[in-house]
C-alpha positions, 0 to 999 in steps of 0.5 A: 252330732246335732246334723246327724241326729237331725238327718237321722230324724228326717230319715225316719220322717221320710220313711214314715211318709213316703215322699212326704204326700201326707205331710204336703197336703196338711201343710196346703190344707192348713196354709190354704185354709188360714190364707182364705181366712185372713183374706176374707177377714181383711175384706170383712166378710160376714161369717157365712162367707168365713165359713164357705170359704175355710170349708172349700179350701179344706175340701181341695186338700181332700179331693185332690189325690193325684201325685204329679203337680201338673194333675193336681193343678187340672184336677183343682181347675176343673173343681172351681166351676164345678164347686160354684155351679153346685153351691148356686144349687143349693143356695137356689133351692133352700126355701124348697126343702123337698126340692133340695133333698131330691136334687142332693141326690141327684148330685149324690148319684152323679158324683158316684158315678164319675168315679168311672173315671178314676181318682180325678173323677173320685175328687171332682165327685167331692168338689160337687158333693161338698159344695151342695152339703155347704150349702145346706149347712150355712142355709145359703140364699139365692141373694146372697150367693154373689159373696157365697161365690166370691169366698169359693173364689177367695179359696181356690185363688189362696189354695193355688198361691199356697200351693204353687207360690209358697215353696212350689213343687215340680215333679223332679222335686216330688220324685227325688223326695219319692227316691229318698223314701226309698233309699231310706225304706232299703237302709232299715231292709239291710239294717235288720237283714245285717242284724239277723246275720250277726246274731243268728237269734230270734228269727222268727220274730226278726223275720216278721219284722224283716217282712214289714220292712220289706212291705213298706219299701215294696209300697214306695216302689209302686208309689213311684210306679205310680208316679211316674205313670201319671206323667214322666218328669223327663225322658230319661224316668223310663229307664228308672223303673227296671233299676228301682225293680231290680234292687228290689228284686235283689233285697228281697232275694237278700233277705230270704236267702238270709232267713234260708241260712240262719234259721237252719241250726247247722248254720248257728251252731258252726264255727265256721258258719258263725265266721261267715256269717260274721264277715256277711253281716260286715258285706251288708251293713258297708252296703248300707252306705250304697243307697242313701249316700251316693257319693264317691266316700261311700261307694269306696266304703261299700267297695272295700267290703267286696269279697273279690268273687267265690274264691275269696269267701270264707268256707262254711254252710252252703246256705250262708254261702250263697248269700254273698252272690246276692249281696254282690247281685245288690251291690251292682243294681245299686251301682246301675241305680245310682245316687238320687242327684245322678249327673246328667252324663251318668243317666241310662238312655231309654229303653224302646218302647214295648211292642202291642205284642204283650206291652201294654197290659192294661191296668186294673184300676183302669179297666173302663168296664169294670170301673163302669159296672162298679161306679153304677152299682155303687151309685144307687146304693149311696143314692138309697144310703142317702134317701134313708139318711135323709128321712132318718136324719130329718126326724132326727134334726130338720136342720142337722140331717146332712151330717147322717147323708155325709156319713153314709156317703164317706163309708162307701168311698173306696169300698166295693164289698158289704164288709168293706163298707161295714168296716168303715163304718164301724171306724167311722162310728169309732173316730166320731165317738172319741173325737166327741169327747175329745172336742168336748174337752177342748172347747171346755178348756179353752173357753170362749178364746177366739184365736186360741179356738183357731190354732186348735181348728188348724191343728185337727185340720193338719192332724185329719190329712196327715194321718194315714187313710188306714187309720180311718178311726184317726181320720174321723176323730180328727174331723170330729175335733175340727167339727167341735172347734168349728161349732165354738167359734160360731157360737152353737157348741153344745153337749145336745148338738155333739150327742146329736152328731153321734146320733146322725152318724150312728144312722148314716152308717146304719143306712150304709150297711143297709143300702150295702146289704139290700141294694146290688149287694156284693159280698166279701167272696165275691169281691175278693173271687173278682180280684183274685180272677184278676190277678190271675188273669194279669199273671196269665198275660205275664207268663204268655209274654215269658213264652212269647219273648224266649222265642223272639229275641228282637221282642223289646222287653216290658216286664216290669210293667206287666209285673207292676200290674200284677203288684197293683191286681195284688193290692186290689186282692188284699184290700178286698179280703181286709174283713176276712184278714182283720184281726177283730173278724170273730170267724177265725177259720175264714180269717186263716184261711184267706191270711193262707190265701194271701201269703200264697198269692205274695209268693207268686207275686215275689216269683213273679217279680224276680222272674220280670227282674231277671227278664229284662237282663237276659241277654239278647240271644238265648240258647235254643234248648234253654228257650224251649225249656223256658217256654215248655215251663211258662206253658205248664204255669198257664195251664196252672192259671187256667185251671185255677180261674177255673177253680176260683169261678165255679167254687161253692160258696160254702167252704168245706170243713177242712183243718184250719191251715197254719198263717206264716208270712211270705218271707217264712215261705218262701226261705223253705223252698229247697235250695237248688245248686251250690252255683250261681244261676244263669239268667236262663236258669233263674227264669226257670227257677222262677216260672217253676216254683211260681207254678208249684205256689199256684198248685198249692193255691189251687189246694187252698181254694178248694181242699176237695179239688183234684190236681190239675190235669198235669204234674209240675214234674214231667214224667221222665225228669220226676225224682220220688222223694219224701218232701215236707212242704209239698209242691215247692221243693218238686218244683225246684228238683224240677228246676235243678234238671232244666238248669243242667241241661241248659249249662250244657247246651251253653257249654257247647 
């Protein structure tokens, strides 16, 4: 019972903290910082070099963000000579305030800058930052930079021993841990898709919570995605991606088919549904055995709930019924997936590599020129952020004005738009205010007491990197803390000095917003109309490679690639609308309709997903007419992308007053989609299905873009193939009465 419930604990430790990243870097920051300062408290070291020392192992945990153990030691390199040639900086020009100022922001506009360069980059752009402002808040002097230097080499040495001696992590390590996070995410995906099926009660609110689920286990994907981009662990890691695709692709189809079934009342109300549904339920909660376990036990308790194929499955609504193709469809890409500790024997050899023809689609954050564009104008407005800082901050406090340059420096970490940097900054002020009050407490409470004001530093260090980045508020309330147990044990905390940080925060994000509004500004339209031009143009690559690929069966397949660029262009698309969609954003037409915008764009994505899970199991020869199908429909869908980019480029700024649309979440829209044949579909079939309704979602997108647009140029429907029926929900359903054409002609053509 004890090992159960601990497993169970751990379980829902890894599924909060996907391959335990977060957990990691606090441990190293917390062990690397204690470790600097017991060394150089061993080799009694005056405070200043305490302080220089805990301050830059703390900053290695905060610069270095890459995934793979070997990018990590790189990037922790490169910081030690660039740490050490900024803090002699500083401490060179101390006693020449004016010069230090001028030379901070040169230092400010070349650490933005080498964000070009991507996430080593961003951290090397912190080493180099932090150094400077390390020196101008312990006033370092030139004479005294030896022991200076000497504690920046104490902490990287301990940050290192830290990192690689006490309990080291290789990537085969990181990556089994990133596959138990994974397993555990589709765990609590079937728990809830189980108990949706049992019930038949509360869909709406069962849904919701089903689509969360299906949320987080999509974001442990691209975290191994990304993984493994950064550097494969071994030859045989290639082969992983399709199959972490294809169970994910078969979840998700799981799951709308099951919201589909149970949401139709004919589906709840019938006997011989609620027996379906019932043995379902059964099928799915023994595949729950499937993907944690992995071991021969749980693959015959999976093994004894198979239905044995159509003949043996219960009668009932056709809706419920089709939901046992996918739970075998899930059942065999767990099988092909395998357990994480897989033998050697079992593994899938490599596929080929992708030809220049359509596999090697470039990824968003790694475009050079947009990266470049981005980091140049950002550059001169954290330099004109950080000019105002200083000059406010100075009249403010002479001694205390870096803490107005640090703040206007973080709001513009990761944020491109003028209300992604309102945003932060508004979480900033936020975590500032109650982590003052919160350090207030504390030290009240502990008094003087030495050690006891050290476990609660370590203890706000460990909560400021564990705690997730989209809780910035969290983030900055535990900085502010760490801040104020600081300020005791050196003898300077004081009610003025924390009124005095909320002050100099108050106006370094108040310079931020400023610089953001007035310098190179870019608003949240233009922003999001960027990424979404980018998402289109990713999907656009995608569908010529479809219509490329039915042609040429020798072609060697990257689909999931392309479709992992688009979930990537997705995320860049939802991060840059995050003001329009907040909850405390008070213009809610706006906000409706880029939650509507989102939703559709998921949709697409969705199809285009399954339709790169389905890609990559096509069998090497195609029929001729179902390959001319496939590229006729792919065709449509291009022309569809086109006259969307279109639409998105050239579309008013000011949005017409048109009824606000009504937000449902992806999963929700998509079970509405009508269902097309009793049968299961063919490979060629479900291509077309997919290109088709992802062609109807992006009609509906181009209405939502613009209410007063025309259609495109074409019908999702051709002519002679077009059935006039009333349809509720618009474009969808056309699309799959579309599909259900092609679909026959294809089974016909196999048939001769």
């Amino acid at each position: 019972m004890v090992a159960r419930t601990t497993t169970s604990l751990w379980d829902r430790f890894a599924a909060f903290d996907p391959g335990l990243v977060r957990l990691t870097s606090a441990m190293r920051a917390v062990l690397g910082t204690a470790a600097a300062l017991a060394v150089l408290t061993a080799l009694r070291a005056p405070e200043t070099a305490l302080v220089v020392g805990g301050f830059t192992a703390m900053t290695t945990s905060l610069a270095v963000s890459d995934l793979h153990p070997r990018n990590q030691l790189i990037t922790l390199g490169l910081g030690v000579p660039l740490s050490l040639a900024s803090l002699a900086a500083g401490a060179a020009l101390t006693p020449y305030p004016t010069a230090a100022k001028l030379v901070f922001l040169v230092v400010i506009y070349l650490a933005v800058q080498a964000r070009r360069f991507g996430p080593r980059g961003l951290g090397l752009g912190i080493f180099g930052f932090m150094a400077f402002l390390l020196s101008q808040f312990t006033q370092a002097r030139a004479d005294r930079l030896p022991e200076l230097g000497a504690s920046v080499l104490v902490a990287f040495g301990a940050v290192t021993a830290v990192w690689y001696c006490v309990g080291p992590i290789t990537a085969s390590r990181a990556l089994r841990r990133l596959r138990h996070a994974f397993d555990v995410r589709l765990h609590d995906v079937l728990r809830d898709t189980a108990a949706m099926v049992a019930t038949g009660r509360d869909v709406d609110t069962r849904s919701r919570s089903l689509q969360d689920r299906l949320d987080t286990l999509h974001a442990s994907v691209l975290l191994i995605e990304d993984f493994l981009d950064e550097r494969a662990v071994d030859e045989d890691t290639e082969a992983l991606l399709p199959h972490l695709s294809r169970v994910e692709v078969a979840a998700q189809r799981l799951a709308v088919l099951t919201v589909r079934a149970v949401r139709t009342p004919a589906a709840r109300n019938d006997l011989a549904g609620r027996t379906a549904r019932q043995r379902l339920a059964r099928r799915i909660r023994a595949l729950r055995h499937q993907p944690t376990g992995g071991t021969t036990c749980a693959a015959e308790r999976c093994a004894e709930g198979y239905e044995g194929g159509p003949a043996n499955r219960p009668t009932g609504s056709a809706l419920v019924l089709d939901c046992f193709p996918a739970v075998d469809e899930l059942t065999e890409a767990l099988r092909v997936l395998g357990p994480r500790d897989r033998p050697a024997g079992r593994r899938t050899p490599p596929r080929k590599p992708a030809s220049p023809t359509f596999g090697a689609l470039p990824r968003r954050d790694t475009d050079t020129a947009s990266l470049k564009r981005g980091a140049t104008r950002q550059a001169f407005q954290v330099t004109a952020a950080s000019a105002l800082a200083i000059a406010g901050g100075h009249l403010l406090s002479p001694h205390l004005w870096y803490w107005a340059v640090a703040a206007s420096w973080v709001v513009f970490i990761k944020n491109e738009s003028t209300g992604e940097v309102l945003l932060q900054s508004l979480r900033r002020l936020a975590g500032t205010v109650l982590g003052v009050v919160f350090g207030y407490g504390l030290a009240a409470l502990v008094g003087g007491d030495g050690p006891g004001l050290l476990i609660l530093l370590l203890l706000c260090m460990f909560g400021m990197f564990y705690t997730p980045s989209q809780a910035y508020w969290a983030v900055t309330f535990f900085i502010t803390g760490t801040l104020g147990m600081l300020l005791a044990l050196m003898d300077t905390f004081s009610t003025h000095v924390l009124l005095l940080r909320v002050q100099e925060t108050a106006l370094g994000v108040s310079c931020g917003i400023l610089a953001a509004v007035l310098v190179l500004p870019t608003t949240v339209r233009r922003a999001s109309d960027e990424e979404l031009v980018g998402f289109l143009r990713v999907l656009d690559r995608l569908l010529r490679a479809v219509a490329a690929g039915s042609t040429d069966t020798k072609t060697p397949t990257s689909w999931v690639r392309a479709a992992h660029d688009l979930d990537q262009a997705l995320e860049s698309f939802r991060k840059a609308c995050l003001p329009l969609t907040h909850p405390l954003n008070p213009q809610r037409r706006r906000r409706h309709r880029a939650c509507h915008l989102l939703e559709l764009l998921e949709a697409s994505a969705y199809h285009a997903r399954s339709l790169a899970a389905t890609a990559e199991r096509l069998p090497a020869g195609h029929v001729p007419e179902c390959a001319a199908r496939l590229t006729a429909a792919a065709d449509r869908a291009h022309e569809t992308v086109t006259h969307l980019i279109r639409v998105t480029g050239h579309r008013p700024e000011s949005a017409p007053q048109t009824a606000r649309p009504t937000v449902i979440r992806a999963l929700a829209l998509l079970s509405e989609e009508q269902r097309v044949s009793r049968n299961w579909p063919s490979p060629e079939h479900r291509l077309l299905l997919h290109i088709n309704r992802l062609d109807a979602t992006l009609t509906a997108l181009v209405r939502a873009l613009d209410p007063l647009a025309s259609d495109p140029d074409r019908t999702t429907v051709a002519p002679s193939e077009s059935v006039d029926i009333p349809l509720p929900h618009g474009p969808v359903q056309a699309a799959a009465v579309s599909c259900a054409v092609l679909a026959d002609r294809c089974e016909r053509a196999q048939a001769r």
